[in-house]
N, C-alpha and C positions, 0 to 999 in steps of 0.2 A: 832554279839556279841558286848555289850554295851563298851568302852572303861574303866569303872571300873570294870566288870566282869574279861578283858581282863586284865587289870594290875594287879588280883588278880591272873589270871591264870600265868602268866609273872614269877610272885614272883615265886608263886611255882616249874616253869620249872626249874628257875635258883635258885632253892635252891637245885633242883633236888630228889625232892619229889614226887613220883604218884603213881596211883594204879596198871599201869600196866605195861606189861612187857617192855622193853629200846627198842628202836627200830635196830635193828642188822642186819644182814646178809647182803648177799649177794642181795635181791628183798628188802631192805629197804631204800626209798627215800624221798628227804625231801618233806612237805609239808607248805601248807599255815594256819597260827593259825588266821589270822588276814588277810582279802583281803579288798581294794578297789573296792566296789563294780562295779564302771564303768570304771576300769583299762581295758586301751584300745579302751575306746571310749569316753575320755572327752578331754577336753584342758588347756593346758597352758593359766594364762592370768594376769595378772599386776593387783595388787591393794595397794589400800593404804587406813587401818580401822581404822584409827585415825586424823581427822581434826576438826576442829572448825570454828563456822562462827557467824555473829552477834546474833546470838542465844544466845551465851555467852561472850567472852572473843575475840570471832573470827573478823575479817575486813571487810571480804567479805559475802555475801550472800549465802544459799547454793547453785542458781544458777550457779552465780560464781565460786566457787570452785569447782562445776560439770565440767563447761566450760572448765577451766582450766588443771581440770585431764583427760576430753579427748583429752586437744590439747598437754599432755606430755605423752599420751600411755599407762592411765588407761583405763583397761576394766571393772572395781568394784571401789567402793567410799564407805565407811561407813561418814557418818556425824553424830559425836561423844560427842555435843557439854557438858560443866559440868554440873552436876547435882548438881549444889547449887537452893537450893530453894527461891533464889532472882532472879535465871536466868529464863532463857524461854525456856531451853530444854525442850521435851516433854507437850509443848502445844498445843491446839489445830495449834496456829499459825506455832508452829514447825511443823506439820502434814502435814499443808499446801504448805507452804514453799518445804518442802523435795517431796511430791507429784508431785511441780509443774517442780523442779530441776529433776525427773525420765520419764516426762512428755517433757523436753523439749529435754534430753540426752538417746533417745530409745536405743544405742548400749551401757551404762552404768547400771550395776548392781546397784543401789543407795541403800545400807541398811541404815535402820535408828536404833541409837543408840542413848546412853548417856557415859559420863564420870564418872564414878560412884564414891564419896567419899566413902571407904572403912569403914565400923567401926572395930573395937574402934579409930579411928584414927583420926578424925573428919577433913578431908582435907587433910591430909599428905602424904595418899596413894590413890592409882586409879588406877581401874579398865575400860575397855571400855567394857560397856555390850551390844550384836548385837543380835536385835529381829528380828524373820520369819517376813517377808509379811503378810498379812491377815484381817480377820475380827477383832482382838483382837489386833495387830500389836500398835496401838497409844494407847489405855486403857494399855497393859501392861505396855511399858514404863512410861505413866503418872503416875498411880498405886506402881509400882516401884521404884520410887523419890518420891512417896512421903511419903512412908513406909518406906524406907530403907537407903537415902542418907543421910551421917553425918557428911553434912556440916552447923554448925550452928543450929543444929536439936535439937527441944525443947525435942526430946524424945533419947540426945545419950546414958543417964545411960543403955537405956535398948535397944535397936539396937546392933543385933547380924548379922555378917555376913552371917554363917550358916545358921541362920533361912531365909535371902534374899535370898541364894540360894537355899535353897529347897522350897519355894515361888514361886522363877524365874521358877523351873523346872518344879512343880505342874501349872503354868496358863504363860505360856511363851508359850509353843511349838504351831504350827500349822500347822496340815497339813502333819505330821510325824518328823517336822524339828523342831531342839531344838533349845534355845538361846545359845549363845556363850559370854564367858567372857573371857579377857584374860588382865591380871598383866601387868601394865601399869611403863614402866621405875623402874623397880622392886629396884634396886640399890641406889636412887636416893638418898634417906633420912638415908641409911642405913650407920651402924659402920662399917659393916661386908656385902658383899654382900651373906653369909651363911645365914644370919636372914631368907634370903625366904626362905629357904627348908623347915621350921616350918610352915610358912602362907600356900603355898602351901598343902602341906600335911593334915595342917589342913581343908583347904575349898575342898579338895580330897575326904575326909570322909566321908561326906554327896551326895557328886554326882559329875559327870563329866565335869560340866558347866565352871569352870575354865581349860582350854587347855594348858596355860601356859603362858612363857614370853614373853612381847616385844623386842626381844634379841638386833636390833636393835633400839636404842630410836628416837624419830626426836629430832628437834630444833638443828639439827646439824652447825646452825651456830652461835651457841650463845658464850659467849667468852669461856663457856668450851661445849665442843659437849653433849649437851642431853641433857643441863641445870643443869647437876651435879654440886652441889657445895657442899657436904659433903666432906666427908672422903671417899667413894668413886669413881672413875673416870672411862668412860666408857675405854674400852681397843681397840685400834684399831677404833674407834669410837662403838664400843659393848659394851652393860652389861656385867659388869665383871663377873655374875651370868652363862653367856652363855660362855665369850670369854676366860676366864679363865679356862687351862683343869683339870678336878677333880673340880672344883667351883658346886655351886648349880644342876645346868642342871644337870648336871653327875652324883651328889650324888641322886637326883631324879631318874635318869633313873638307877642305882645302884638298890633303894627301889621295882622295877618293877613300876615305873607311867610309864603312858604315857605321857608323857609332850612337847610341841612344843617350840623352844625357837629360830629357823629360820624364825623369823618373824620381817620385817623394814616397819617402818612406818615414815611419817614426823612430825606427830603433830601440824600439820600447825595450825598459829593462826592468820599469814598474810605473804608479801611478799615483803611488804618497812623495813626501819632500822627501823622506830617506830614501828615499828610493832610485831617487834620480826627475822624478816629477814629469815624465814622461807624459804626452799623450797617447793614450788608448790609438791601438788599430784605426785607422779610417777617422778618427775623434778631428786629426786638425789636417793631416799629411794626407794624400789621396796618391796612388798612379789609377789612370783609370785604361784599360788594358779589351784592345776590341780581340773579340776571342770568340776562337771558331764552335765552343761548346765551354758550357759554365763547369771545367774537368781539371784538374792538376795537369794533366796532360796537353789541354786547349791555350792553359797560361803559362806554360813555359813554351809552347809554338806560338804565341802571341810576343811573349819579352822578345824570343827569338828575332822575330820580322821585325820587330821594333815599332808598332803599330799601339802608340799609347801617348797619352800626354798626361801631366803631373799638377796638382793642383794645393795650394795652404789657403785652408782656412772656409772650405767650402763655399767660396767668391764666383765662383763658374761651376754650368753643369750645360753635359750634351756639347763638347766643345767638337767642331768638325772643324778640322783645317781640310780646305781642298785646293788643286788644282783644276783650271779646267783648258783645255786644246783643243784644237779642232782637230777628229776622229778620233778623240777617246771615246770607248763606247760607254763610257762613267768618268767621272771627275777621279784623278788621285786623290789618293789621300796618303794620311804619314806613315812613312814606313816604303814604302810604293816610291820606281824608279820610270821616269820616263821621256823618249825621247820626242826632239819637236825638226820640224823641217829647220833649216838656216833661215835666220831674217825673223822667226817667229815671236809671237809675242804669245803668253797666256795671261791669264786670270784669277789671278789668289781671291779666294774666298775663307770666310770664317761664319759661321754660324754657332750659337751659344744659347743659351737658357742662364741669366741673369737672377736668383734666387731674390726675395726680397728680403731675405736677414741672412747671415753669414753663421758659420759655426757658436757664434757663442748668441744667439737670436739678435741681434745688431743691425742696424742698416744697413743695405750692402747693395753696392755699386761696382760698374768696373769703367775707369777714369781715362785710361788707353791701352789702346792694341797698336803694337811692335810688330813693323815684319824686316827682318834678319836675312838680306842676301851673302852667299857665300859664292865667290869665284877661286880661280885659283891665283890672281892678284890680287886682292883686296876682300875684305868684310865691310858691308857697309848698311846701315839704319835705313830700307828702302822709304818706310812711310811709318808715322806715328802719328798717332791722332784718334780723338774718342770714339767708341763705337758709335754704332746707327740705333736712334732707339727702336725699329722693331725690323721682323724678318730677318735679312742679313746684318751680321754685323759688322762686316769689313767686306770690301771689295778693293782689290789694285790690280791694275793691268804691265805685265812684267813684262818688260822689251828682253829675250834670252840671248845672254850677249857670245858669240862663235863659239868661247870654250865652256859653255852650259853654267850652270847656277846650282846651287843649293838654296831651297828657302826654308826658315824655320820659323814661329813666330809665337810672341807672348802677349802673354793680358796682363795692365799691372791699374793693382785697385791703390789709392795713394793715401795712407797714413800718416796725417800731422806728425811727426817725430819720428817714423818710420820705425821700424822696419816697413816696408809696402809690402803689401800679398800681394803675389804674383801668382799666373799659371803658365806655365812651358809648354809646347806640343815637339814633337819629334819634326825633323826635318824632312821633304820630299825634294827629290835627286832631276832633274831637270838637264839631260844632256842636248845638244845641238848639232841638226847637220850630217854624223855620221850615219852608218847602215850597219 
């Protein structure tokens, strides 16, 4: 099932609309609306789909920064570099380059992308768009900049977003695997970190190629974390879009999207002060990304499903958020849609690996775990409170109320002065009742 088919079907459960009869009795069990296809036989693994390299604005080579993200525990790289049409993304030389960076890091997933100037916006806003492997792989991206990016573009009166993504959808895919776009530091420029649920929603309309937010932004060490310098500030080092509950995300997943917004990235653009002071790939910003095979191909059908949670500062590892129902033939997990009889109740689960030092070798603890109900009246804080110290680390039993649920949920480790490290997981879809 396509993921806007799915969000149409979504709306409807939790409007609680259908043709047929409520699912009832006593043999009525819940089911899956929505699986990961290779649940159960893929794996966990570290990336980071947002860097830059002398292609654009970047320091380092994308050798380099391949190098690099394997020596801090990437198993996936996207090399993302801008799409202004003075740079060199998407030239042949970038083709080459990024070939030779996949060529020399065989256990690294290396996708290639671009930074996409969003229109009408001409620079302001960014998108990171990540193209299949293949025959077509470098023509799209080149093609793609040079049709669509509005930075300085002689053609921006008439460059429509929409029409880029249904472009990107029509001659992007290969191989059964689609391109991936995903809202880049979404808050950044914003009065209101509200303004995205408009963009969103809008570039939802035409197709499913936008996934969501960057919830966590990089450039986490610049004098404000993420490079914010508006009117709005990330929260906890988060888009306030994601970290704020009832904000954007929420009101989204309210609408039935499917929207990801457990997603950290570094934005690397170097690693000296002049540089920008970045950290390195995978160094403090994690997505950790469950994927059907360790392939460029595996991890954009992974961002796809949305099957990933996001982590600063290497504070959690092994994070499983689940659900569990009675006749699942497995627990959901994130990314994953499923329905339960009327009246039911399930079972949030959390399981975790607690590291005993953190990214910089430090003590490390995690202080509380948040779980995040979403209906279509209200956002609400279901339970918060410290983890379990061994086995499980969270357990809550959710009453699904007539017009289904969304649950998402975080770990936050708490720093005297803060910022706090947090970790995000992606949300599981919980409809009720229908057929």
């Amino acid at each position: 099932m396509s993921r806007r088919i799915l969000a149409a079907a979504l709306v409807w459960l939790l409007a609680g609309v259908g043709c047929g009869q409520a699912t009832r009795g006593p043999n009525a069990q819940a089911r899956f609306v929505r699986e990961i296809p290779w649940a159960g036989r893929g794996s966990w693994i570290a990336a980071d789909t947002h860097t830059h390299t002398t292609f654009s604005d970047g320091a380092n080579s994308p050798s380099e920064v391949a190098a690099k993200a394997v020596e801090f525990g990437c198993r996936a790289l996207a090399i993302a570099d801008h799409g202004d049409g003075n740079l060199k993304a998407a030239t042949p030389e970038y083709a080459a380059a990024i070939t030779a960076a996949r060529a020399a890091n065989p256990g690294l997933a290396v996708v290639a992308g671009l930074e996409w100037n969003v229109p009408p916006w001409a620079g302001d806003e960014h998108a990171t768009v990540l193209v299949p492997p293949g025959a077509n792989e470098w023509k799209t991206l080149s093609e793609f900049k040079r049709r669509f990016d509005d930075f300085n573009s002689p053609d921006h009166d008439s460059l429509d977003a929409l029409t880029a993504l249904r472009w990107l959808a029509a001659n992007g895919a290969e191989g059964g695997v689609r391109p991936v776009v995903v809202y880049n530091h979404p808050s950044r420029k914003d009065a209101k970190s509200m303004e995205n649920v408009a963009d969103i929603v809008r570039w939802r309309s035409v197709n499913d190629l936008v996934i969501g937010f960057e919830g966590g932004p990089g450039h986490q060490w610049k004098a404000g974390p993420g490079g914010y310098e508006y009117l709005e500030k990330p929260i906890d080092r988060w888009d306030p879009a994601v970290a704020r509950v009832g904000d954007a995300w929420d009101t989204l997943l309210q609408k039935g999207l499917v929207v990801s917004g457990a997603y950290a990235t570094s934005d690397f653009h170097g690693a000296l002060a002049n540089q920008g002071a970045d950290r390195w790939p995978c160094e403090f910003s994690e997505t950790w990304l469950y994927v059907p095979e360790v392939t460029t191909a595996g991890v954009l059908r992974a961002l796809a499903a949305g099957v990933m949670w996001g982590v600063h500062g290497h504070i959690a590892r092994s994070v499983e958020f689940a659900v569990e129902a009675t006749g699942l033939s497995r627990p959901a997990m994130a990314g994953e849609a499923i329905n339960v009889p009327s009246g039911s109740s399930v079972t949030v689960t959390l399981r975790m690996v607690v590291p005993e030092t953190d990214w910089e070798g430090q003590p490390n603890h995690i202080d509380q775990i948040e779980l995040i109900g979403v209906t279509k009246d209200k956002v609400t804080l279901l339970a918060t409170r410290p983890p379990m110290q061994a086995g499980e680390a969270f357990r809550e039993n959710v009453a699904v109320p007539a017009g289904g649920i969304v649950l998402r949920l975080r770990g936050r480790r708490i720093v005297p002065g803060g910022p706090n490290l947090m970790f995000y997981t992606n949300p599981i879809w919980i409809a009720a009742g229908s057929q």
